[in-house]
N, C-alpha and C positions, 0 to 999 in steps of 0.2 A: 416317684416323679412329682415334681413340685411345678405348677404354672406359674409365671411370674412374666405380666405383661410391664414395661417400662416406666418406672417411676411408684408402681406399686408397689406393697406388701405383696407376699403370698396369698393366692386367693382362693387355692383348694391343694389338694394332695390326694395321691392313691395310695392303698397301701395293697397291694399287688396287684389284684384281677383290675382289669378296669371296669366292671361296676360297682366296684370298692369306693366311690368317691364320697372324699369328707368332707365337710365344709362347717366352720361354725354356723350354728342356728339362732338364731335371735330369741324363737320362742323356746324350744328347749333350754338354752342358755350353757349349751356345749358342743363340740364337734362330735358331729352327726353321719351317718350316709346318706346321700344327696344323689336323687336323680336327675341330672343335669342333660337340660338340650337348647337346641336355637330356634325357636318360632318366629315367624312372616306373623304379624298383630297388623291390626289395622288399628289408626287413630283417628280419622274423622267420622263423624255421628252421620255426617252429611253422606246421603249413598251416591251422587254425583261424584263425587270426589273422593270414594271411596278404591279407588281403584290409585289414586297418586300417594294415597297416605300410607302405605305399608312399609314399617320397618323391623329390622332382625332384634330380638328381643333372647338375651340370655334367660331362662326358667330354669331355675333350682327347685327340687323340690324336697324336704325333706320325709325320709322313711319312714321318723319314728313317730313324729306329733304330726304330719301333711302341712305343714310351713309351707306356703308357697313364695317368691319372688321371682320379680322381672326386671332384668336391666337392659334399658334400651341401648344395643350396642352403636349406634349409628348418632351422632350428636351435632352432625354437618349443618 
């Protein structure tokens, strides 16, 4: 199964189970298995306004070297 959101590349792939997911790694510098979820992040430092700043944040993690990323899926 291949992701492939509009106007992208392919962005990950299974190769059967699904915790099978691969993803190239930046620091390994090859396609990896990746633990992929959606986190609620908060973005402001301020705690007043800590409760209006939360967006959904794609986390890849990678299995073999712990690579982390975060893509803020929200860009409104």
């Amino acid at each position: 199964m291949q992701i492939c959101p509009p106007g992208r590349g392919v962005m990950s792939a299974t190769n059967g189970a699904q915790d099978e997911m691969t993803e190239q790694c930046d620091s390994c510098g090859r396609e990896t298995p990746h633990t992929v979820s959606v986190q609620i992040m908060t973005e402001s430092s301020s705690p007043e306004n800590a409760e209006y700043s939360r967006e959904p944040y794609r986390v890849s993690e990678c299995r073999v070297c712990g690579a982390e990323t975060a893509l803020r899926m929200n860009n409104a």
